[in-house]
N, C-alpha and C positions, 0 to 999 in steps of 0.2 A: 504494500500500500504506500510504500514510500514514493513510488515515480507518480500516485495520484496526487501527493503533496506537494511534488514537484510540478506538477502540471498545474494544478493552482496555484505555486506561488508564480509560475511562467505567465499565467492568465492576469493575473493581478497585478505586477509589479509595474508596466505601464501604465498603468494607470493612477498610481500614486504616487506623492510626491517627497517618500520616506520611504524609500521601498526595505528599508533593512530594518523599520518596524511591524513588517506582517509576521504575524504567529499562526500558526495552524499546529491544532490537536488535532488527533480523531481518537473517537470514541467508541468502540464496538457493539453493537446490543443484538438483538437473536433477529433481529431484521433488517438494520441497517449499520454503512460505515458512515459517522455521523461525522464531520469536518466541522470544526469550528474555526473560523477566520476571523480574527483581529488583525486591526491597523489602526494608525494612528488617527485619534477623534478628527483632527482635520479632514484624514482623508476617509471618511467614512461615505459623506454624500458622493464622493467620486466614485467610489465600488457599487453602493445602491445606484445610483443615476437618475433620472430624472421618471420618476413614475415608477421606479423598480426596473425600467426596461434593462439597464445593465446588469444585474441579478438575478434577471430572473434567463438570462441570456446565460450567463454562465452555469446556475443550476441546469437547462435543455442541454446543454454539453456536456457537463459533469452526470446525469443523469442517462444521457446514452450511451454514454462507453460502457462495455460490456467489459465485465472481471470475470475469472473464474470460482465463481462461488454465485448461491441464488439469495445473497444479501443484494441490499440497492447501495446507492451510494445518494446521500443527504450532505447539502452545504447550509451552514447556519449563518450569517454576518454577527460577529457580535460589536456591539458598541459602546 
């Protein structure tokens, strides 16, 4: 699950303007890999975007990649 934590911090680090403060946990539960992404409060509205469009665009991404295991895979923004 480490190259999925790489692939989000890949997805994200353009987009902020701190990029050596995003954190990502994952969390395991009997259904999903739960990804929690923090960054720094400024650049919080930059990762949401305008309406969620930018969030909700990288969860459709991070939700299609297929792993092998029949977990899903869940991104959370925290702030």
């Amino acid at each position: 699950m480490e190259k999925m934590e790489t692939f989000i911090h890949t997805l994200v680090s353009p987009l902020v303007s701190r990029p050596e403060d995003i954190s990502i946990q994952m969390e395991e539960t009997d259904e999903f890999y739960d990804y929690h992404l923090s960054v720094h409060p400024e650049d919080v509205g930059r990762v949401i975007g305008k309406k969620g469009r930018i969030a909700k665009a990288m969860r459709t991404i991070l939700y299609s990649i297929q792993i092998d295991a029949p977990k899903r895979v869940r991104l959370t923004i925290d702030d």
